[in-house]
N, C-alpha and C positions, 0 to 999 in steps of 0.2 A: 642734351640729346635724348629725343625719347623711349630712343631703344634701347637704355638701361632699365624701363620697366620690364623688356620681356627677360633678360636672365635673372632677373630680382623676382618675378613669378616663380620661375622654376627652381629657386634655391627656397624661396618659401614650401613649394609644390612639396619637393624634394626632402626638403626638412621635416616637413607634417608626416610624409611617409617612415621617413625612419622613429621618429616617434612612435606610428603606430607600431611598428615592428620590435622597438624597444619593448614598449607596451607589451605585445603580444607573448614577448620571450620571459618580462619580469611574473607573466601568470603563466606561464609554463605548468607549473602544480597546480594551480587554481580550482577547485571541485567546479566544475562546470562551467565553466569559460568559453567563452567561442569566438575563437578567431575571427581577425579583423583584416579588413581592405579598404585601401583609399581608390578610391574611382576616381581618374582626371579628366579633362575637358579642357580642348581647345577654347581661348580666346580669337574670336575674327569680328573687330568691333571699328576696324578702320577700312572705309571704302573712298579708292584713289579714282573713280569712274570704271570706265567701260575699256573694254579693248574695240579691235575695228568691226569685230562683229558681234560686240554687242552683249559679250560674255563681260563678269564682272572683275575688277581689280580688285583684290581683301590684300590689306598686309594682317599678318596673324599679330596678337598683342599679348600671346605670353601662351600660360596655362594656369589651370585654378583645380582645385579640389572640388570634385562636384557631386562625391557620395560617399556614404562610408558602410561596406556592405559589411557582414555579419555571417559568418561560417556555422550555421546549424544543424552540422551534421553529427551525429553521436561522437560522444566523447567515449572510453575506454571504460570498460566496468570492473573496480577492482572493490574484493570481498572486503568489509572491516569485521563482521562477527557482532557488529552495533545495530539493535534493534531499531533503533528510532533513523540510522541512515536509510535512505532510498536512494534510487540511479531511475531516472526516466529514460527510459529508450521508445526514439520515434518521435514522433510530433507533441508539441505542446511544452507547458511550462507547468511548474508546481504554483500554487495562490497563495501569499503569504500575505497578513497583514499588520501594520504598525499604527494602532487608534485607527483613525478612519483613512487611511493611506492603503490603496491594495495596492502592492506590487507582485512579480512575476519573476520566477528563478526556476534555474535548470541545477543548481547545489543544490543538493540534497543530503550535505553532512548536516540533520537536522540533530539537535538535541534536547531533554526535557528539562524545564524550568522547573520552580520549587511549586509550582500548583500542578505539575504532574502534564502540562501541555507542552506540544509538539513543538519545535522554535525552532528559526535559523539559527548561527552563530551571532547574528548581532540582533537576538531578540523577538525578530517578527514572527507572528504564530502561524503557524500551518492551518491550514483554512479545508474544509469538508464538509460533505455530509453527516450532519448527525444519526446516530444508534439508538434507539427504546429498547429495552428488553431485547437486546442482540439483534434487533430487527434494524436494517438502513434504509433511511426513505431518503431519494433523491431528488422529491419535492419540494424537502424543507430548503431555507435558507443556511448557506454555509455558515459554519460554526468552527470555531479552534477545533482541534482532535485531540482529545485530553487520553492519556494513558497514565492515568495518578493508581500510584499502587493500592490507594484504600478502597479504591472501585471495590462494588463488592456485588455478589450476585442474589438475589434473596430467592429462600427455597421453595420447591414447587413439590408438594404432597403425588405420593406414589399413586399410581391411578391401576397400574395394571403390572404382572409379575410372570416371569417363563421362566421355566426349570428343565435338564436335558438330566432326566435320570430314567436308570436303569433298576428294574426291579426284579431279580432272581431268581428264574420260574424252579428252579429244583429246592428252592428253602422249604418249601413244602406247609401246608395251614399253621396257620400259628407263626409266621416269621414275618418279623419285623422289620425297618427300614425310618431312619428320619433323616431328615437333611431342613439347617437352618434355613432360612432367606432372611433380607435385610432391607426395610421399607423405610419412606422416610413421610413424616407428619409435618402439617401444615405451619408447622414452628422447626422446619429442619431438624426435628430429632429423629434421631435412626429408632428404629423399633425391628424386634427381632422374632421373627416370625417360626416356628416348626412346623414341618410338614410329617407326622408318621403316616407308615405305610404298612396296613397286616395282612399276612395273606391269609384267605378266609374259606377259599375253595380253589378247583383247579381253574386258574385264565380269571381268579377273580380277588382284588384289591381294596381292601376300606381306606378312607385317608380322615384323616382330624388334624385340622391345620387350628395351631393355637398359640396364645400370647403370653408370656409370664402376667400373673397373676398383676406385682408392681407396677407395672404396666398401666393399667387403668385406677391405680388405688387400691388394689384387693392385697390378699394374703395368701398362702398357701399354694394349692395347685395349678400351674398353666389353665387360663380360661377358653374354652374352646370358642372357635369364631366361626368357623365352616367343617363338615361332612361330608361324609360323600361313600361312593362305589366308583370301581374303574375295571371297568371287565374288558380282557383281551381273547384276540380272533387265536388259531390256532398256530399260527407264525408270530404271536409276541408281539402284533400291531393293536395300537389300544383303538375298542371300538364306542365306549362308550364312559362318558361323554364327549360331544365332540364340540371342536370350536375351541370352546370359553367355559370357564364357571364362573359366574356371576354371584353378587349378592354376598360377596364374604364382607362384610364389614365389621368395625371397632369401634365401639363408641365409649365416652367416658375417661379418654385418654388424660393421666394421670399429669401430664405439664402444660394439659390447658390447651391442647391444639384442638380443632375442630375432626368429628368424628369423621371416617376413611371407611370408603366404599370400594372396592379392590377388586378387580378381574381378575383370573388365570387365563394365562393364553397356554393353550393344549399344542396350537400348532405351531409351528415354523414358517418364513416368510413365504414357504415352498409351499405350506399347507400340511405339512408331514406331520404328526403326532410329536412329538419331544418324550413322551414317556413311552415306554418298550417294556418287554418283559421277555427274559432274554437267558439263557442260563448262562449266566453270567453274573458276579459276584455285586450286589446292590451295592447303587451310588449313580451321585451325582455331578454331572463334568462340569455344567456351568450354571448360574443363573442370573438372570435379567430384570432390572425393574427401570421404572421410568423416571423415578422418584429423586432428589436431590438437596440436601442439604446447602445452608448459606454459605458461599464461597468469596475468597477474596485473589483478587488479582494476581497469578506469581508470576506470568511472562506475557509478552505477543510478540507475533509477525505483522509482516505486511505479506497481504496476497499481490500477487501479478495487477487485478484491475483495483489495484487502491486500498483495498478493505482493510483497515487494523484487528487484527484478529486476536481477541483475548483470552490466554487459559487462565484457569481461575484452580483455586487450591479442591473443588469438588468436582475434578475430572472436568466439568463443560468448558466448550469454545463457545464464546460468544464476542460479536464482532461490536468495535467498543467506536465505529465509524468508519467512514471513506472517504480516500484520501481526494481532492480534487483536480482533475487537470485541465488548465484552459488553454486554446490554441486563435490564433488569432486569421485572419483573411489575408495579411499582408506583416509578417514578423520582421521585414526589414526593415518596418514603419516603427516599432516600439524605440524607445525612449532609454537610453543608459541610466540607472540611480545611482549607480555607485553598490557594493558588497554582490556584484554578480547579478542586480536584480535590474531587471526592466520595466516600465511604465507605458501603459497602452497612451497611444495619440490619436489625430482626427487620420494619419496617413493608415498606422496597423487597425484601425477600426476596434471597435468592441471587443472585447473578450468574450469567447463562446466558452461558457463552461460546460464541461461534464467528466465521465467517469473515464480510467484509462483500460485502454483499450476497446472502446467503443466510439462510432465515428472518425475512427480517423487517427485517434488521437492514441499516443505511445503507450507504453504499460510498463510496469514497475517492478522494479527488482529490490525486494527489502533484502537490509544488513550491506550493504554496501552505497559505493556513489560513483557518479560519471564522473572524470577526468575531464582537464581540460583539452580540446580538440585543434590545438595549438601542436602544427610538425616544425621541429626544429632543423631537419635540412632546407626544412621550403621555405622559412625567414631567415636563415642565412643567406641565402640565393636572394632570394627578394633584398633582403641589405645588403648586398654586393648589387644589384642593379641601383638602386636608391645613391647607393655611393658614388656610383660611378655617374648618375648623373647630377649629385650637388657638385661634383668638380668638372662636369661640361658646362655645366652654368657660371659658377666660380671660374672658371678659365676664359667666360666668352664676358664676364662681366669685366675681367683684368683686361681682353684685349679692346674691347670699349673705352675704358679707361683710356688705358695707353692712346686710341687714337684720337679722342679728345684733348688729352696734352698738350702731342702735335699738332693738331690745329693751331690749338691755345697758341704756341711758341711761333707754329707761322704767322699767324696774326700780328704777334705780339713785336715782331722780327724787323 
């Protein structure tokens, strides 16, 4: 009888669905999982003629499994306190790759391997834009995103220096004032710099800004490197010189670095003078240079559009890469691999890569990861439907049975 193919459909139908379901529940926890659905589809592949006008007769011939759709809506963001985790929220997928293998994942419980690069949990390397000198070009070709502690920053000689001091108009001629600064030379050595300050007449200031002797190889007393006057208006605002003082430079420096050429910046970003004279007890509140000794790597983040952001032991942040996100034309088209990861095909088209949050595509939340997007009321529910129809199938395949028996026995009779 050929009508034990259609309830032999639907117990197959039936059965693949609760799999999927089982499935769905055994990643419950899964860092980035996304719920699954079986799409069915009528069979109608038997035609018995026409009726009398000419409309068709179909006997139906079961039901078949005819999609398996893919739930990609965000999963839940829960914080770990792990720098190297991320959580993609929104569109797209993270690029990972395994030798010449790229695949696609929304887990982002990544961690670092013993070369200091970014990896899933079964190895694959996180895939980016590469970093130059904290600079990210998103022209280059994707690269791992290395965050190896011995990264290291190499130093950049001080170019220019700003001091916020205050100088004591009631000390009266003959009073004095110094205050260090702290540069750094083109071999990241710190070099320590004195600023004195005497007062010479009313509203009027000499400076001799100088370097220990050691310093450059000498002996004996601080060598002086610049001079000057600073004469102020009758409110304690300095009128002269303004801007910058230029031209202070060092040469000779005693560990071999190349000689420093050094501005003073007079203003503020406002354009305001930084020195004052003020009755008010001399001293200085802050100072600023540009300058930077070698650094080496102690922490990073991840910013929102990707970027790995690296401090380093000499105060700088520099960005040590970008993270990359691809998002596809058609994601219901992609390819299961197995550990959470996906495989583009000819259905989801190319992978468009770029950065997140631009285009479209989601943006990132470092020190944490997405959840799986798997609700355990609505696969219960869904398994209680599933159930109830492998035993409408199971029950219509028993009463087939049984009437073929009968037959059998009348015949046989």
């Amino acid at each position: 009888m050929s009508g034990f193919s259609i309830p032999l459909s639907g117990l197959e139908s039936t059965s693949q669905s609760l799999n999927v379901i089982a499935n769905n529940l055994a990643n419950l926890n899964t860092d980035g999982y996304k719920d699954e659905t079986l799409n069915f589809s009528a069979i109608f592949n038997q035609m018995q003629g026409t009726s009398g006008n000419g409309d068709p007769i179909q006997t139906g011939s079961g039901v078949q499994v005819s999609a398996t759709s893919s739930n990609f809506t965000n999963g839940s963001v829960t914080s770990t306190g792990v720098a190297s985790n991320m959580a993609l929220q929104g569109n797209g997928f993270f690029v990972v790759q395994n030798g010449s293998q790229t695949d696609y994942t929304r887990s982002g419980n990544f961690t670092v391997n013993s070369l200091g690069q970014l990896t899933t949990t079964n190895g694959e390397l996180v895939m980016g834009y590469p970093a130059t000198n904290g600079v990210v070009s998103t022209s280059e070709t994707l690269a791992p995103i290395s965050v190896d502690s011995s990264s290291t920053v190499p130093a950049v000689a001080s170019t220019t220096f700003q001091m916020s001091t205050n100088l004591d108009s009631s000390g009266g001629v003959g009073a004095t004032f110094s205050t260090p600064i702290t540069v750094y030379d083109s071999l990241g050595t710190s070099q320590t710099l004195s600023v004195q300050y005497t007062n010479t007449a009313a509203n009027t200031w000499s400076y001799s800004i100088t370097i220990p002797a050691a310093a450059t190889g000498g002996t004996g007393n601080p060598t002086s490197i610049a001079s000057g006057t600073l004469t102020f208006d009758q409110n304690g605002n300095l009128k002269t010189p303004t801007g910058t003082v230029t031209g202070i430079k060092i040469s000779g420096l005693a560990d071999g670095a190349a000689d420093m050429d050094l501005t003073w910046n007079l203003d503020n970003t406002s354009g305001n003078p930084t020195i004052t004279q003020q009755d008010s007890a001399s001293a200085t509140s802050t100072t600023t240079q540009n300058g930077y000794g070698v650094g080496t790597l102690t922490s990073y983040s991840v910013l929102p559009d990707g970027t790995v952001q690296g401090q380093f032991s000499n105060d700088q942040t520099l960005a040590l890469g970008q993270v990359a996100v691809a998002n596809f034309a058609n994601a219901q088209g992609l390819a299961q691999s197995g550990q959470s990861d996906y495989q583009a095909t000819f259905a989801s088209g190319a992978a468009v890569v770029g950065q997140a949050g631009v285009g479209g595509d989601g943006t990132i939340t470092g020190g944490a990861v997405e959840g799986s997007n798997v609700d355990l009321s609505t696969e219960f529910a869904n398994m209680i439907v599933a159930q109830q129809g492998y035993e409408a199938n199971a029950k219509a395949l028993t009463t087939l049975d049984q009437i073929s028996q009968a037959t059998i026995q009348m015949m046989t009779a």
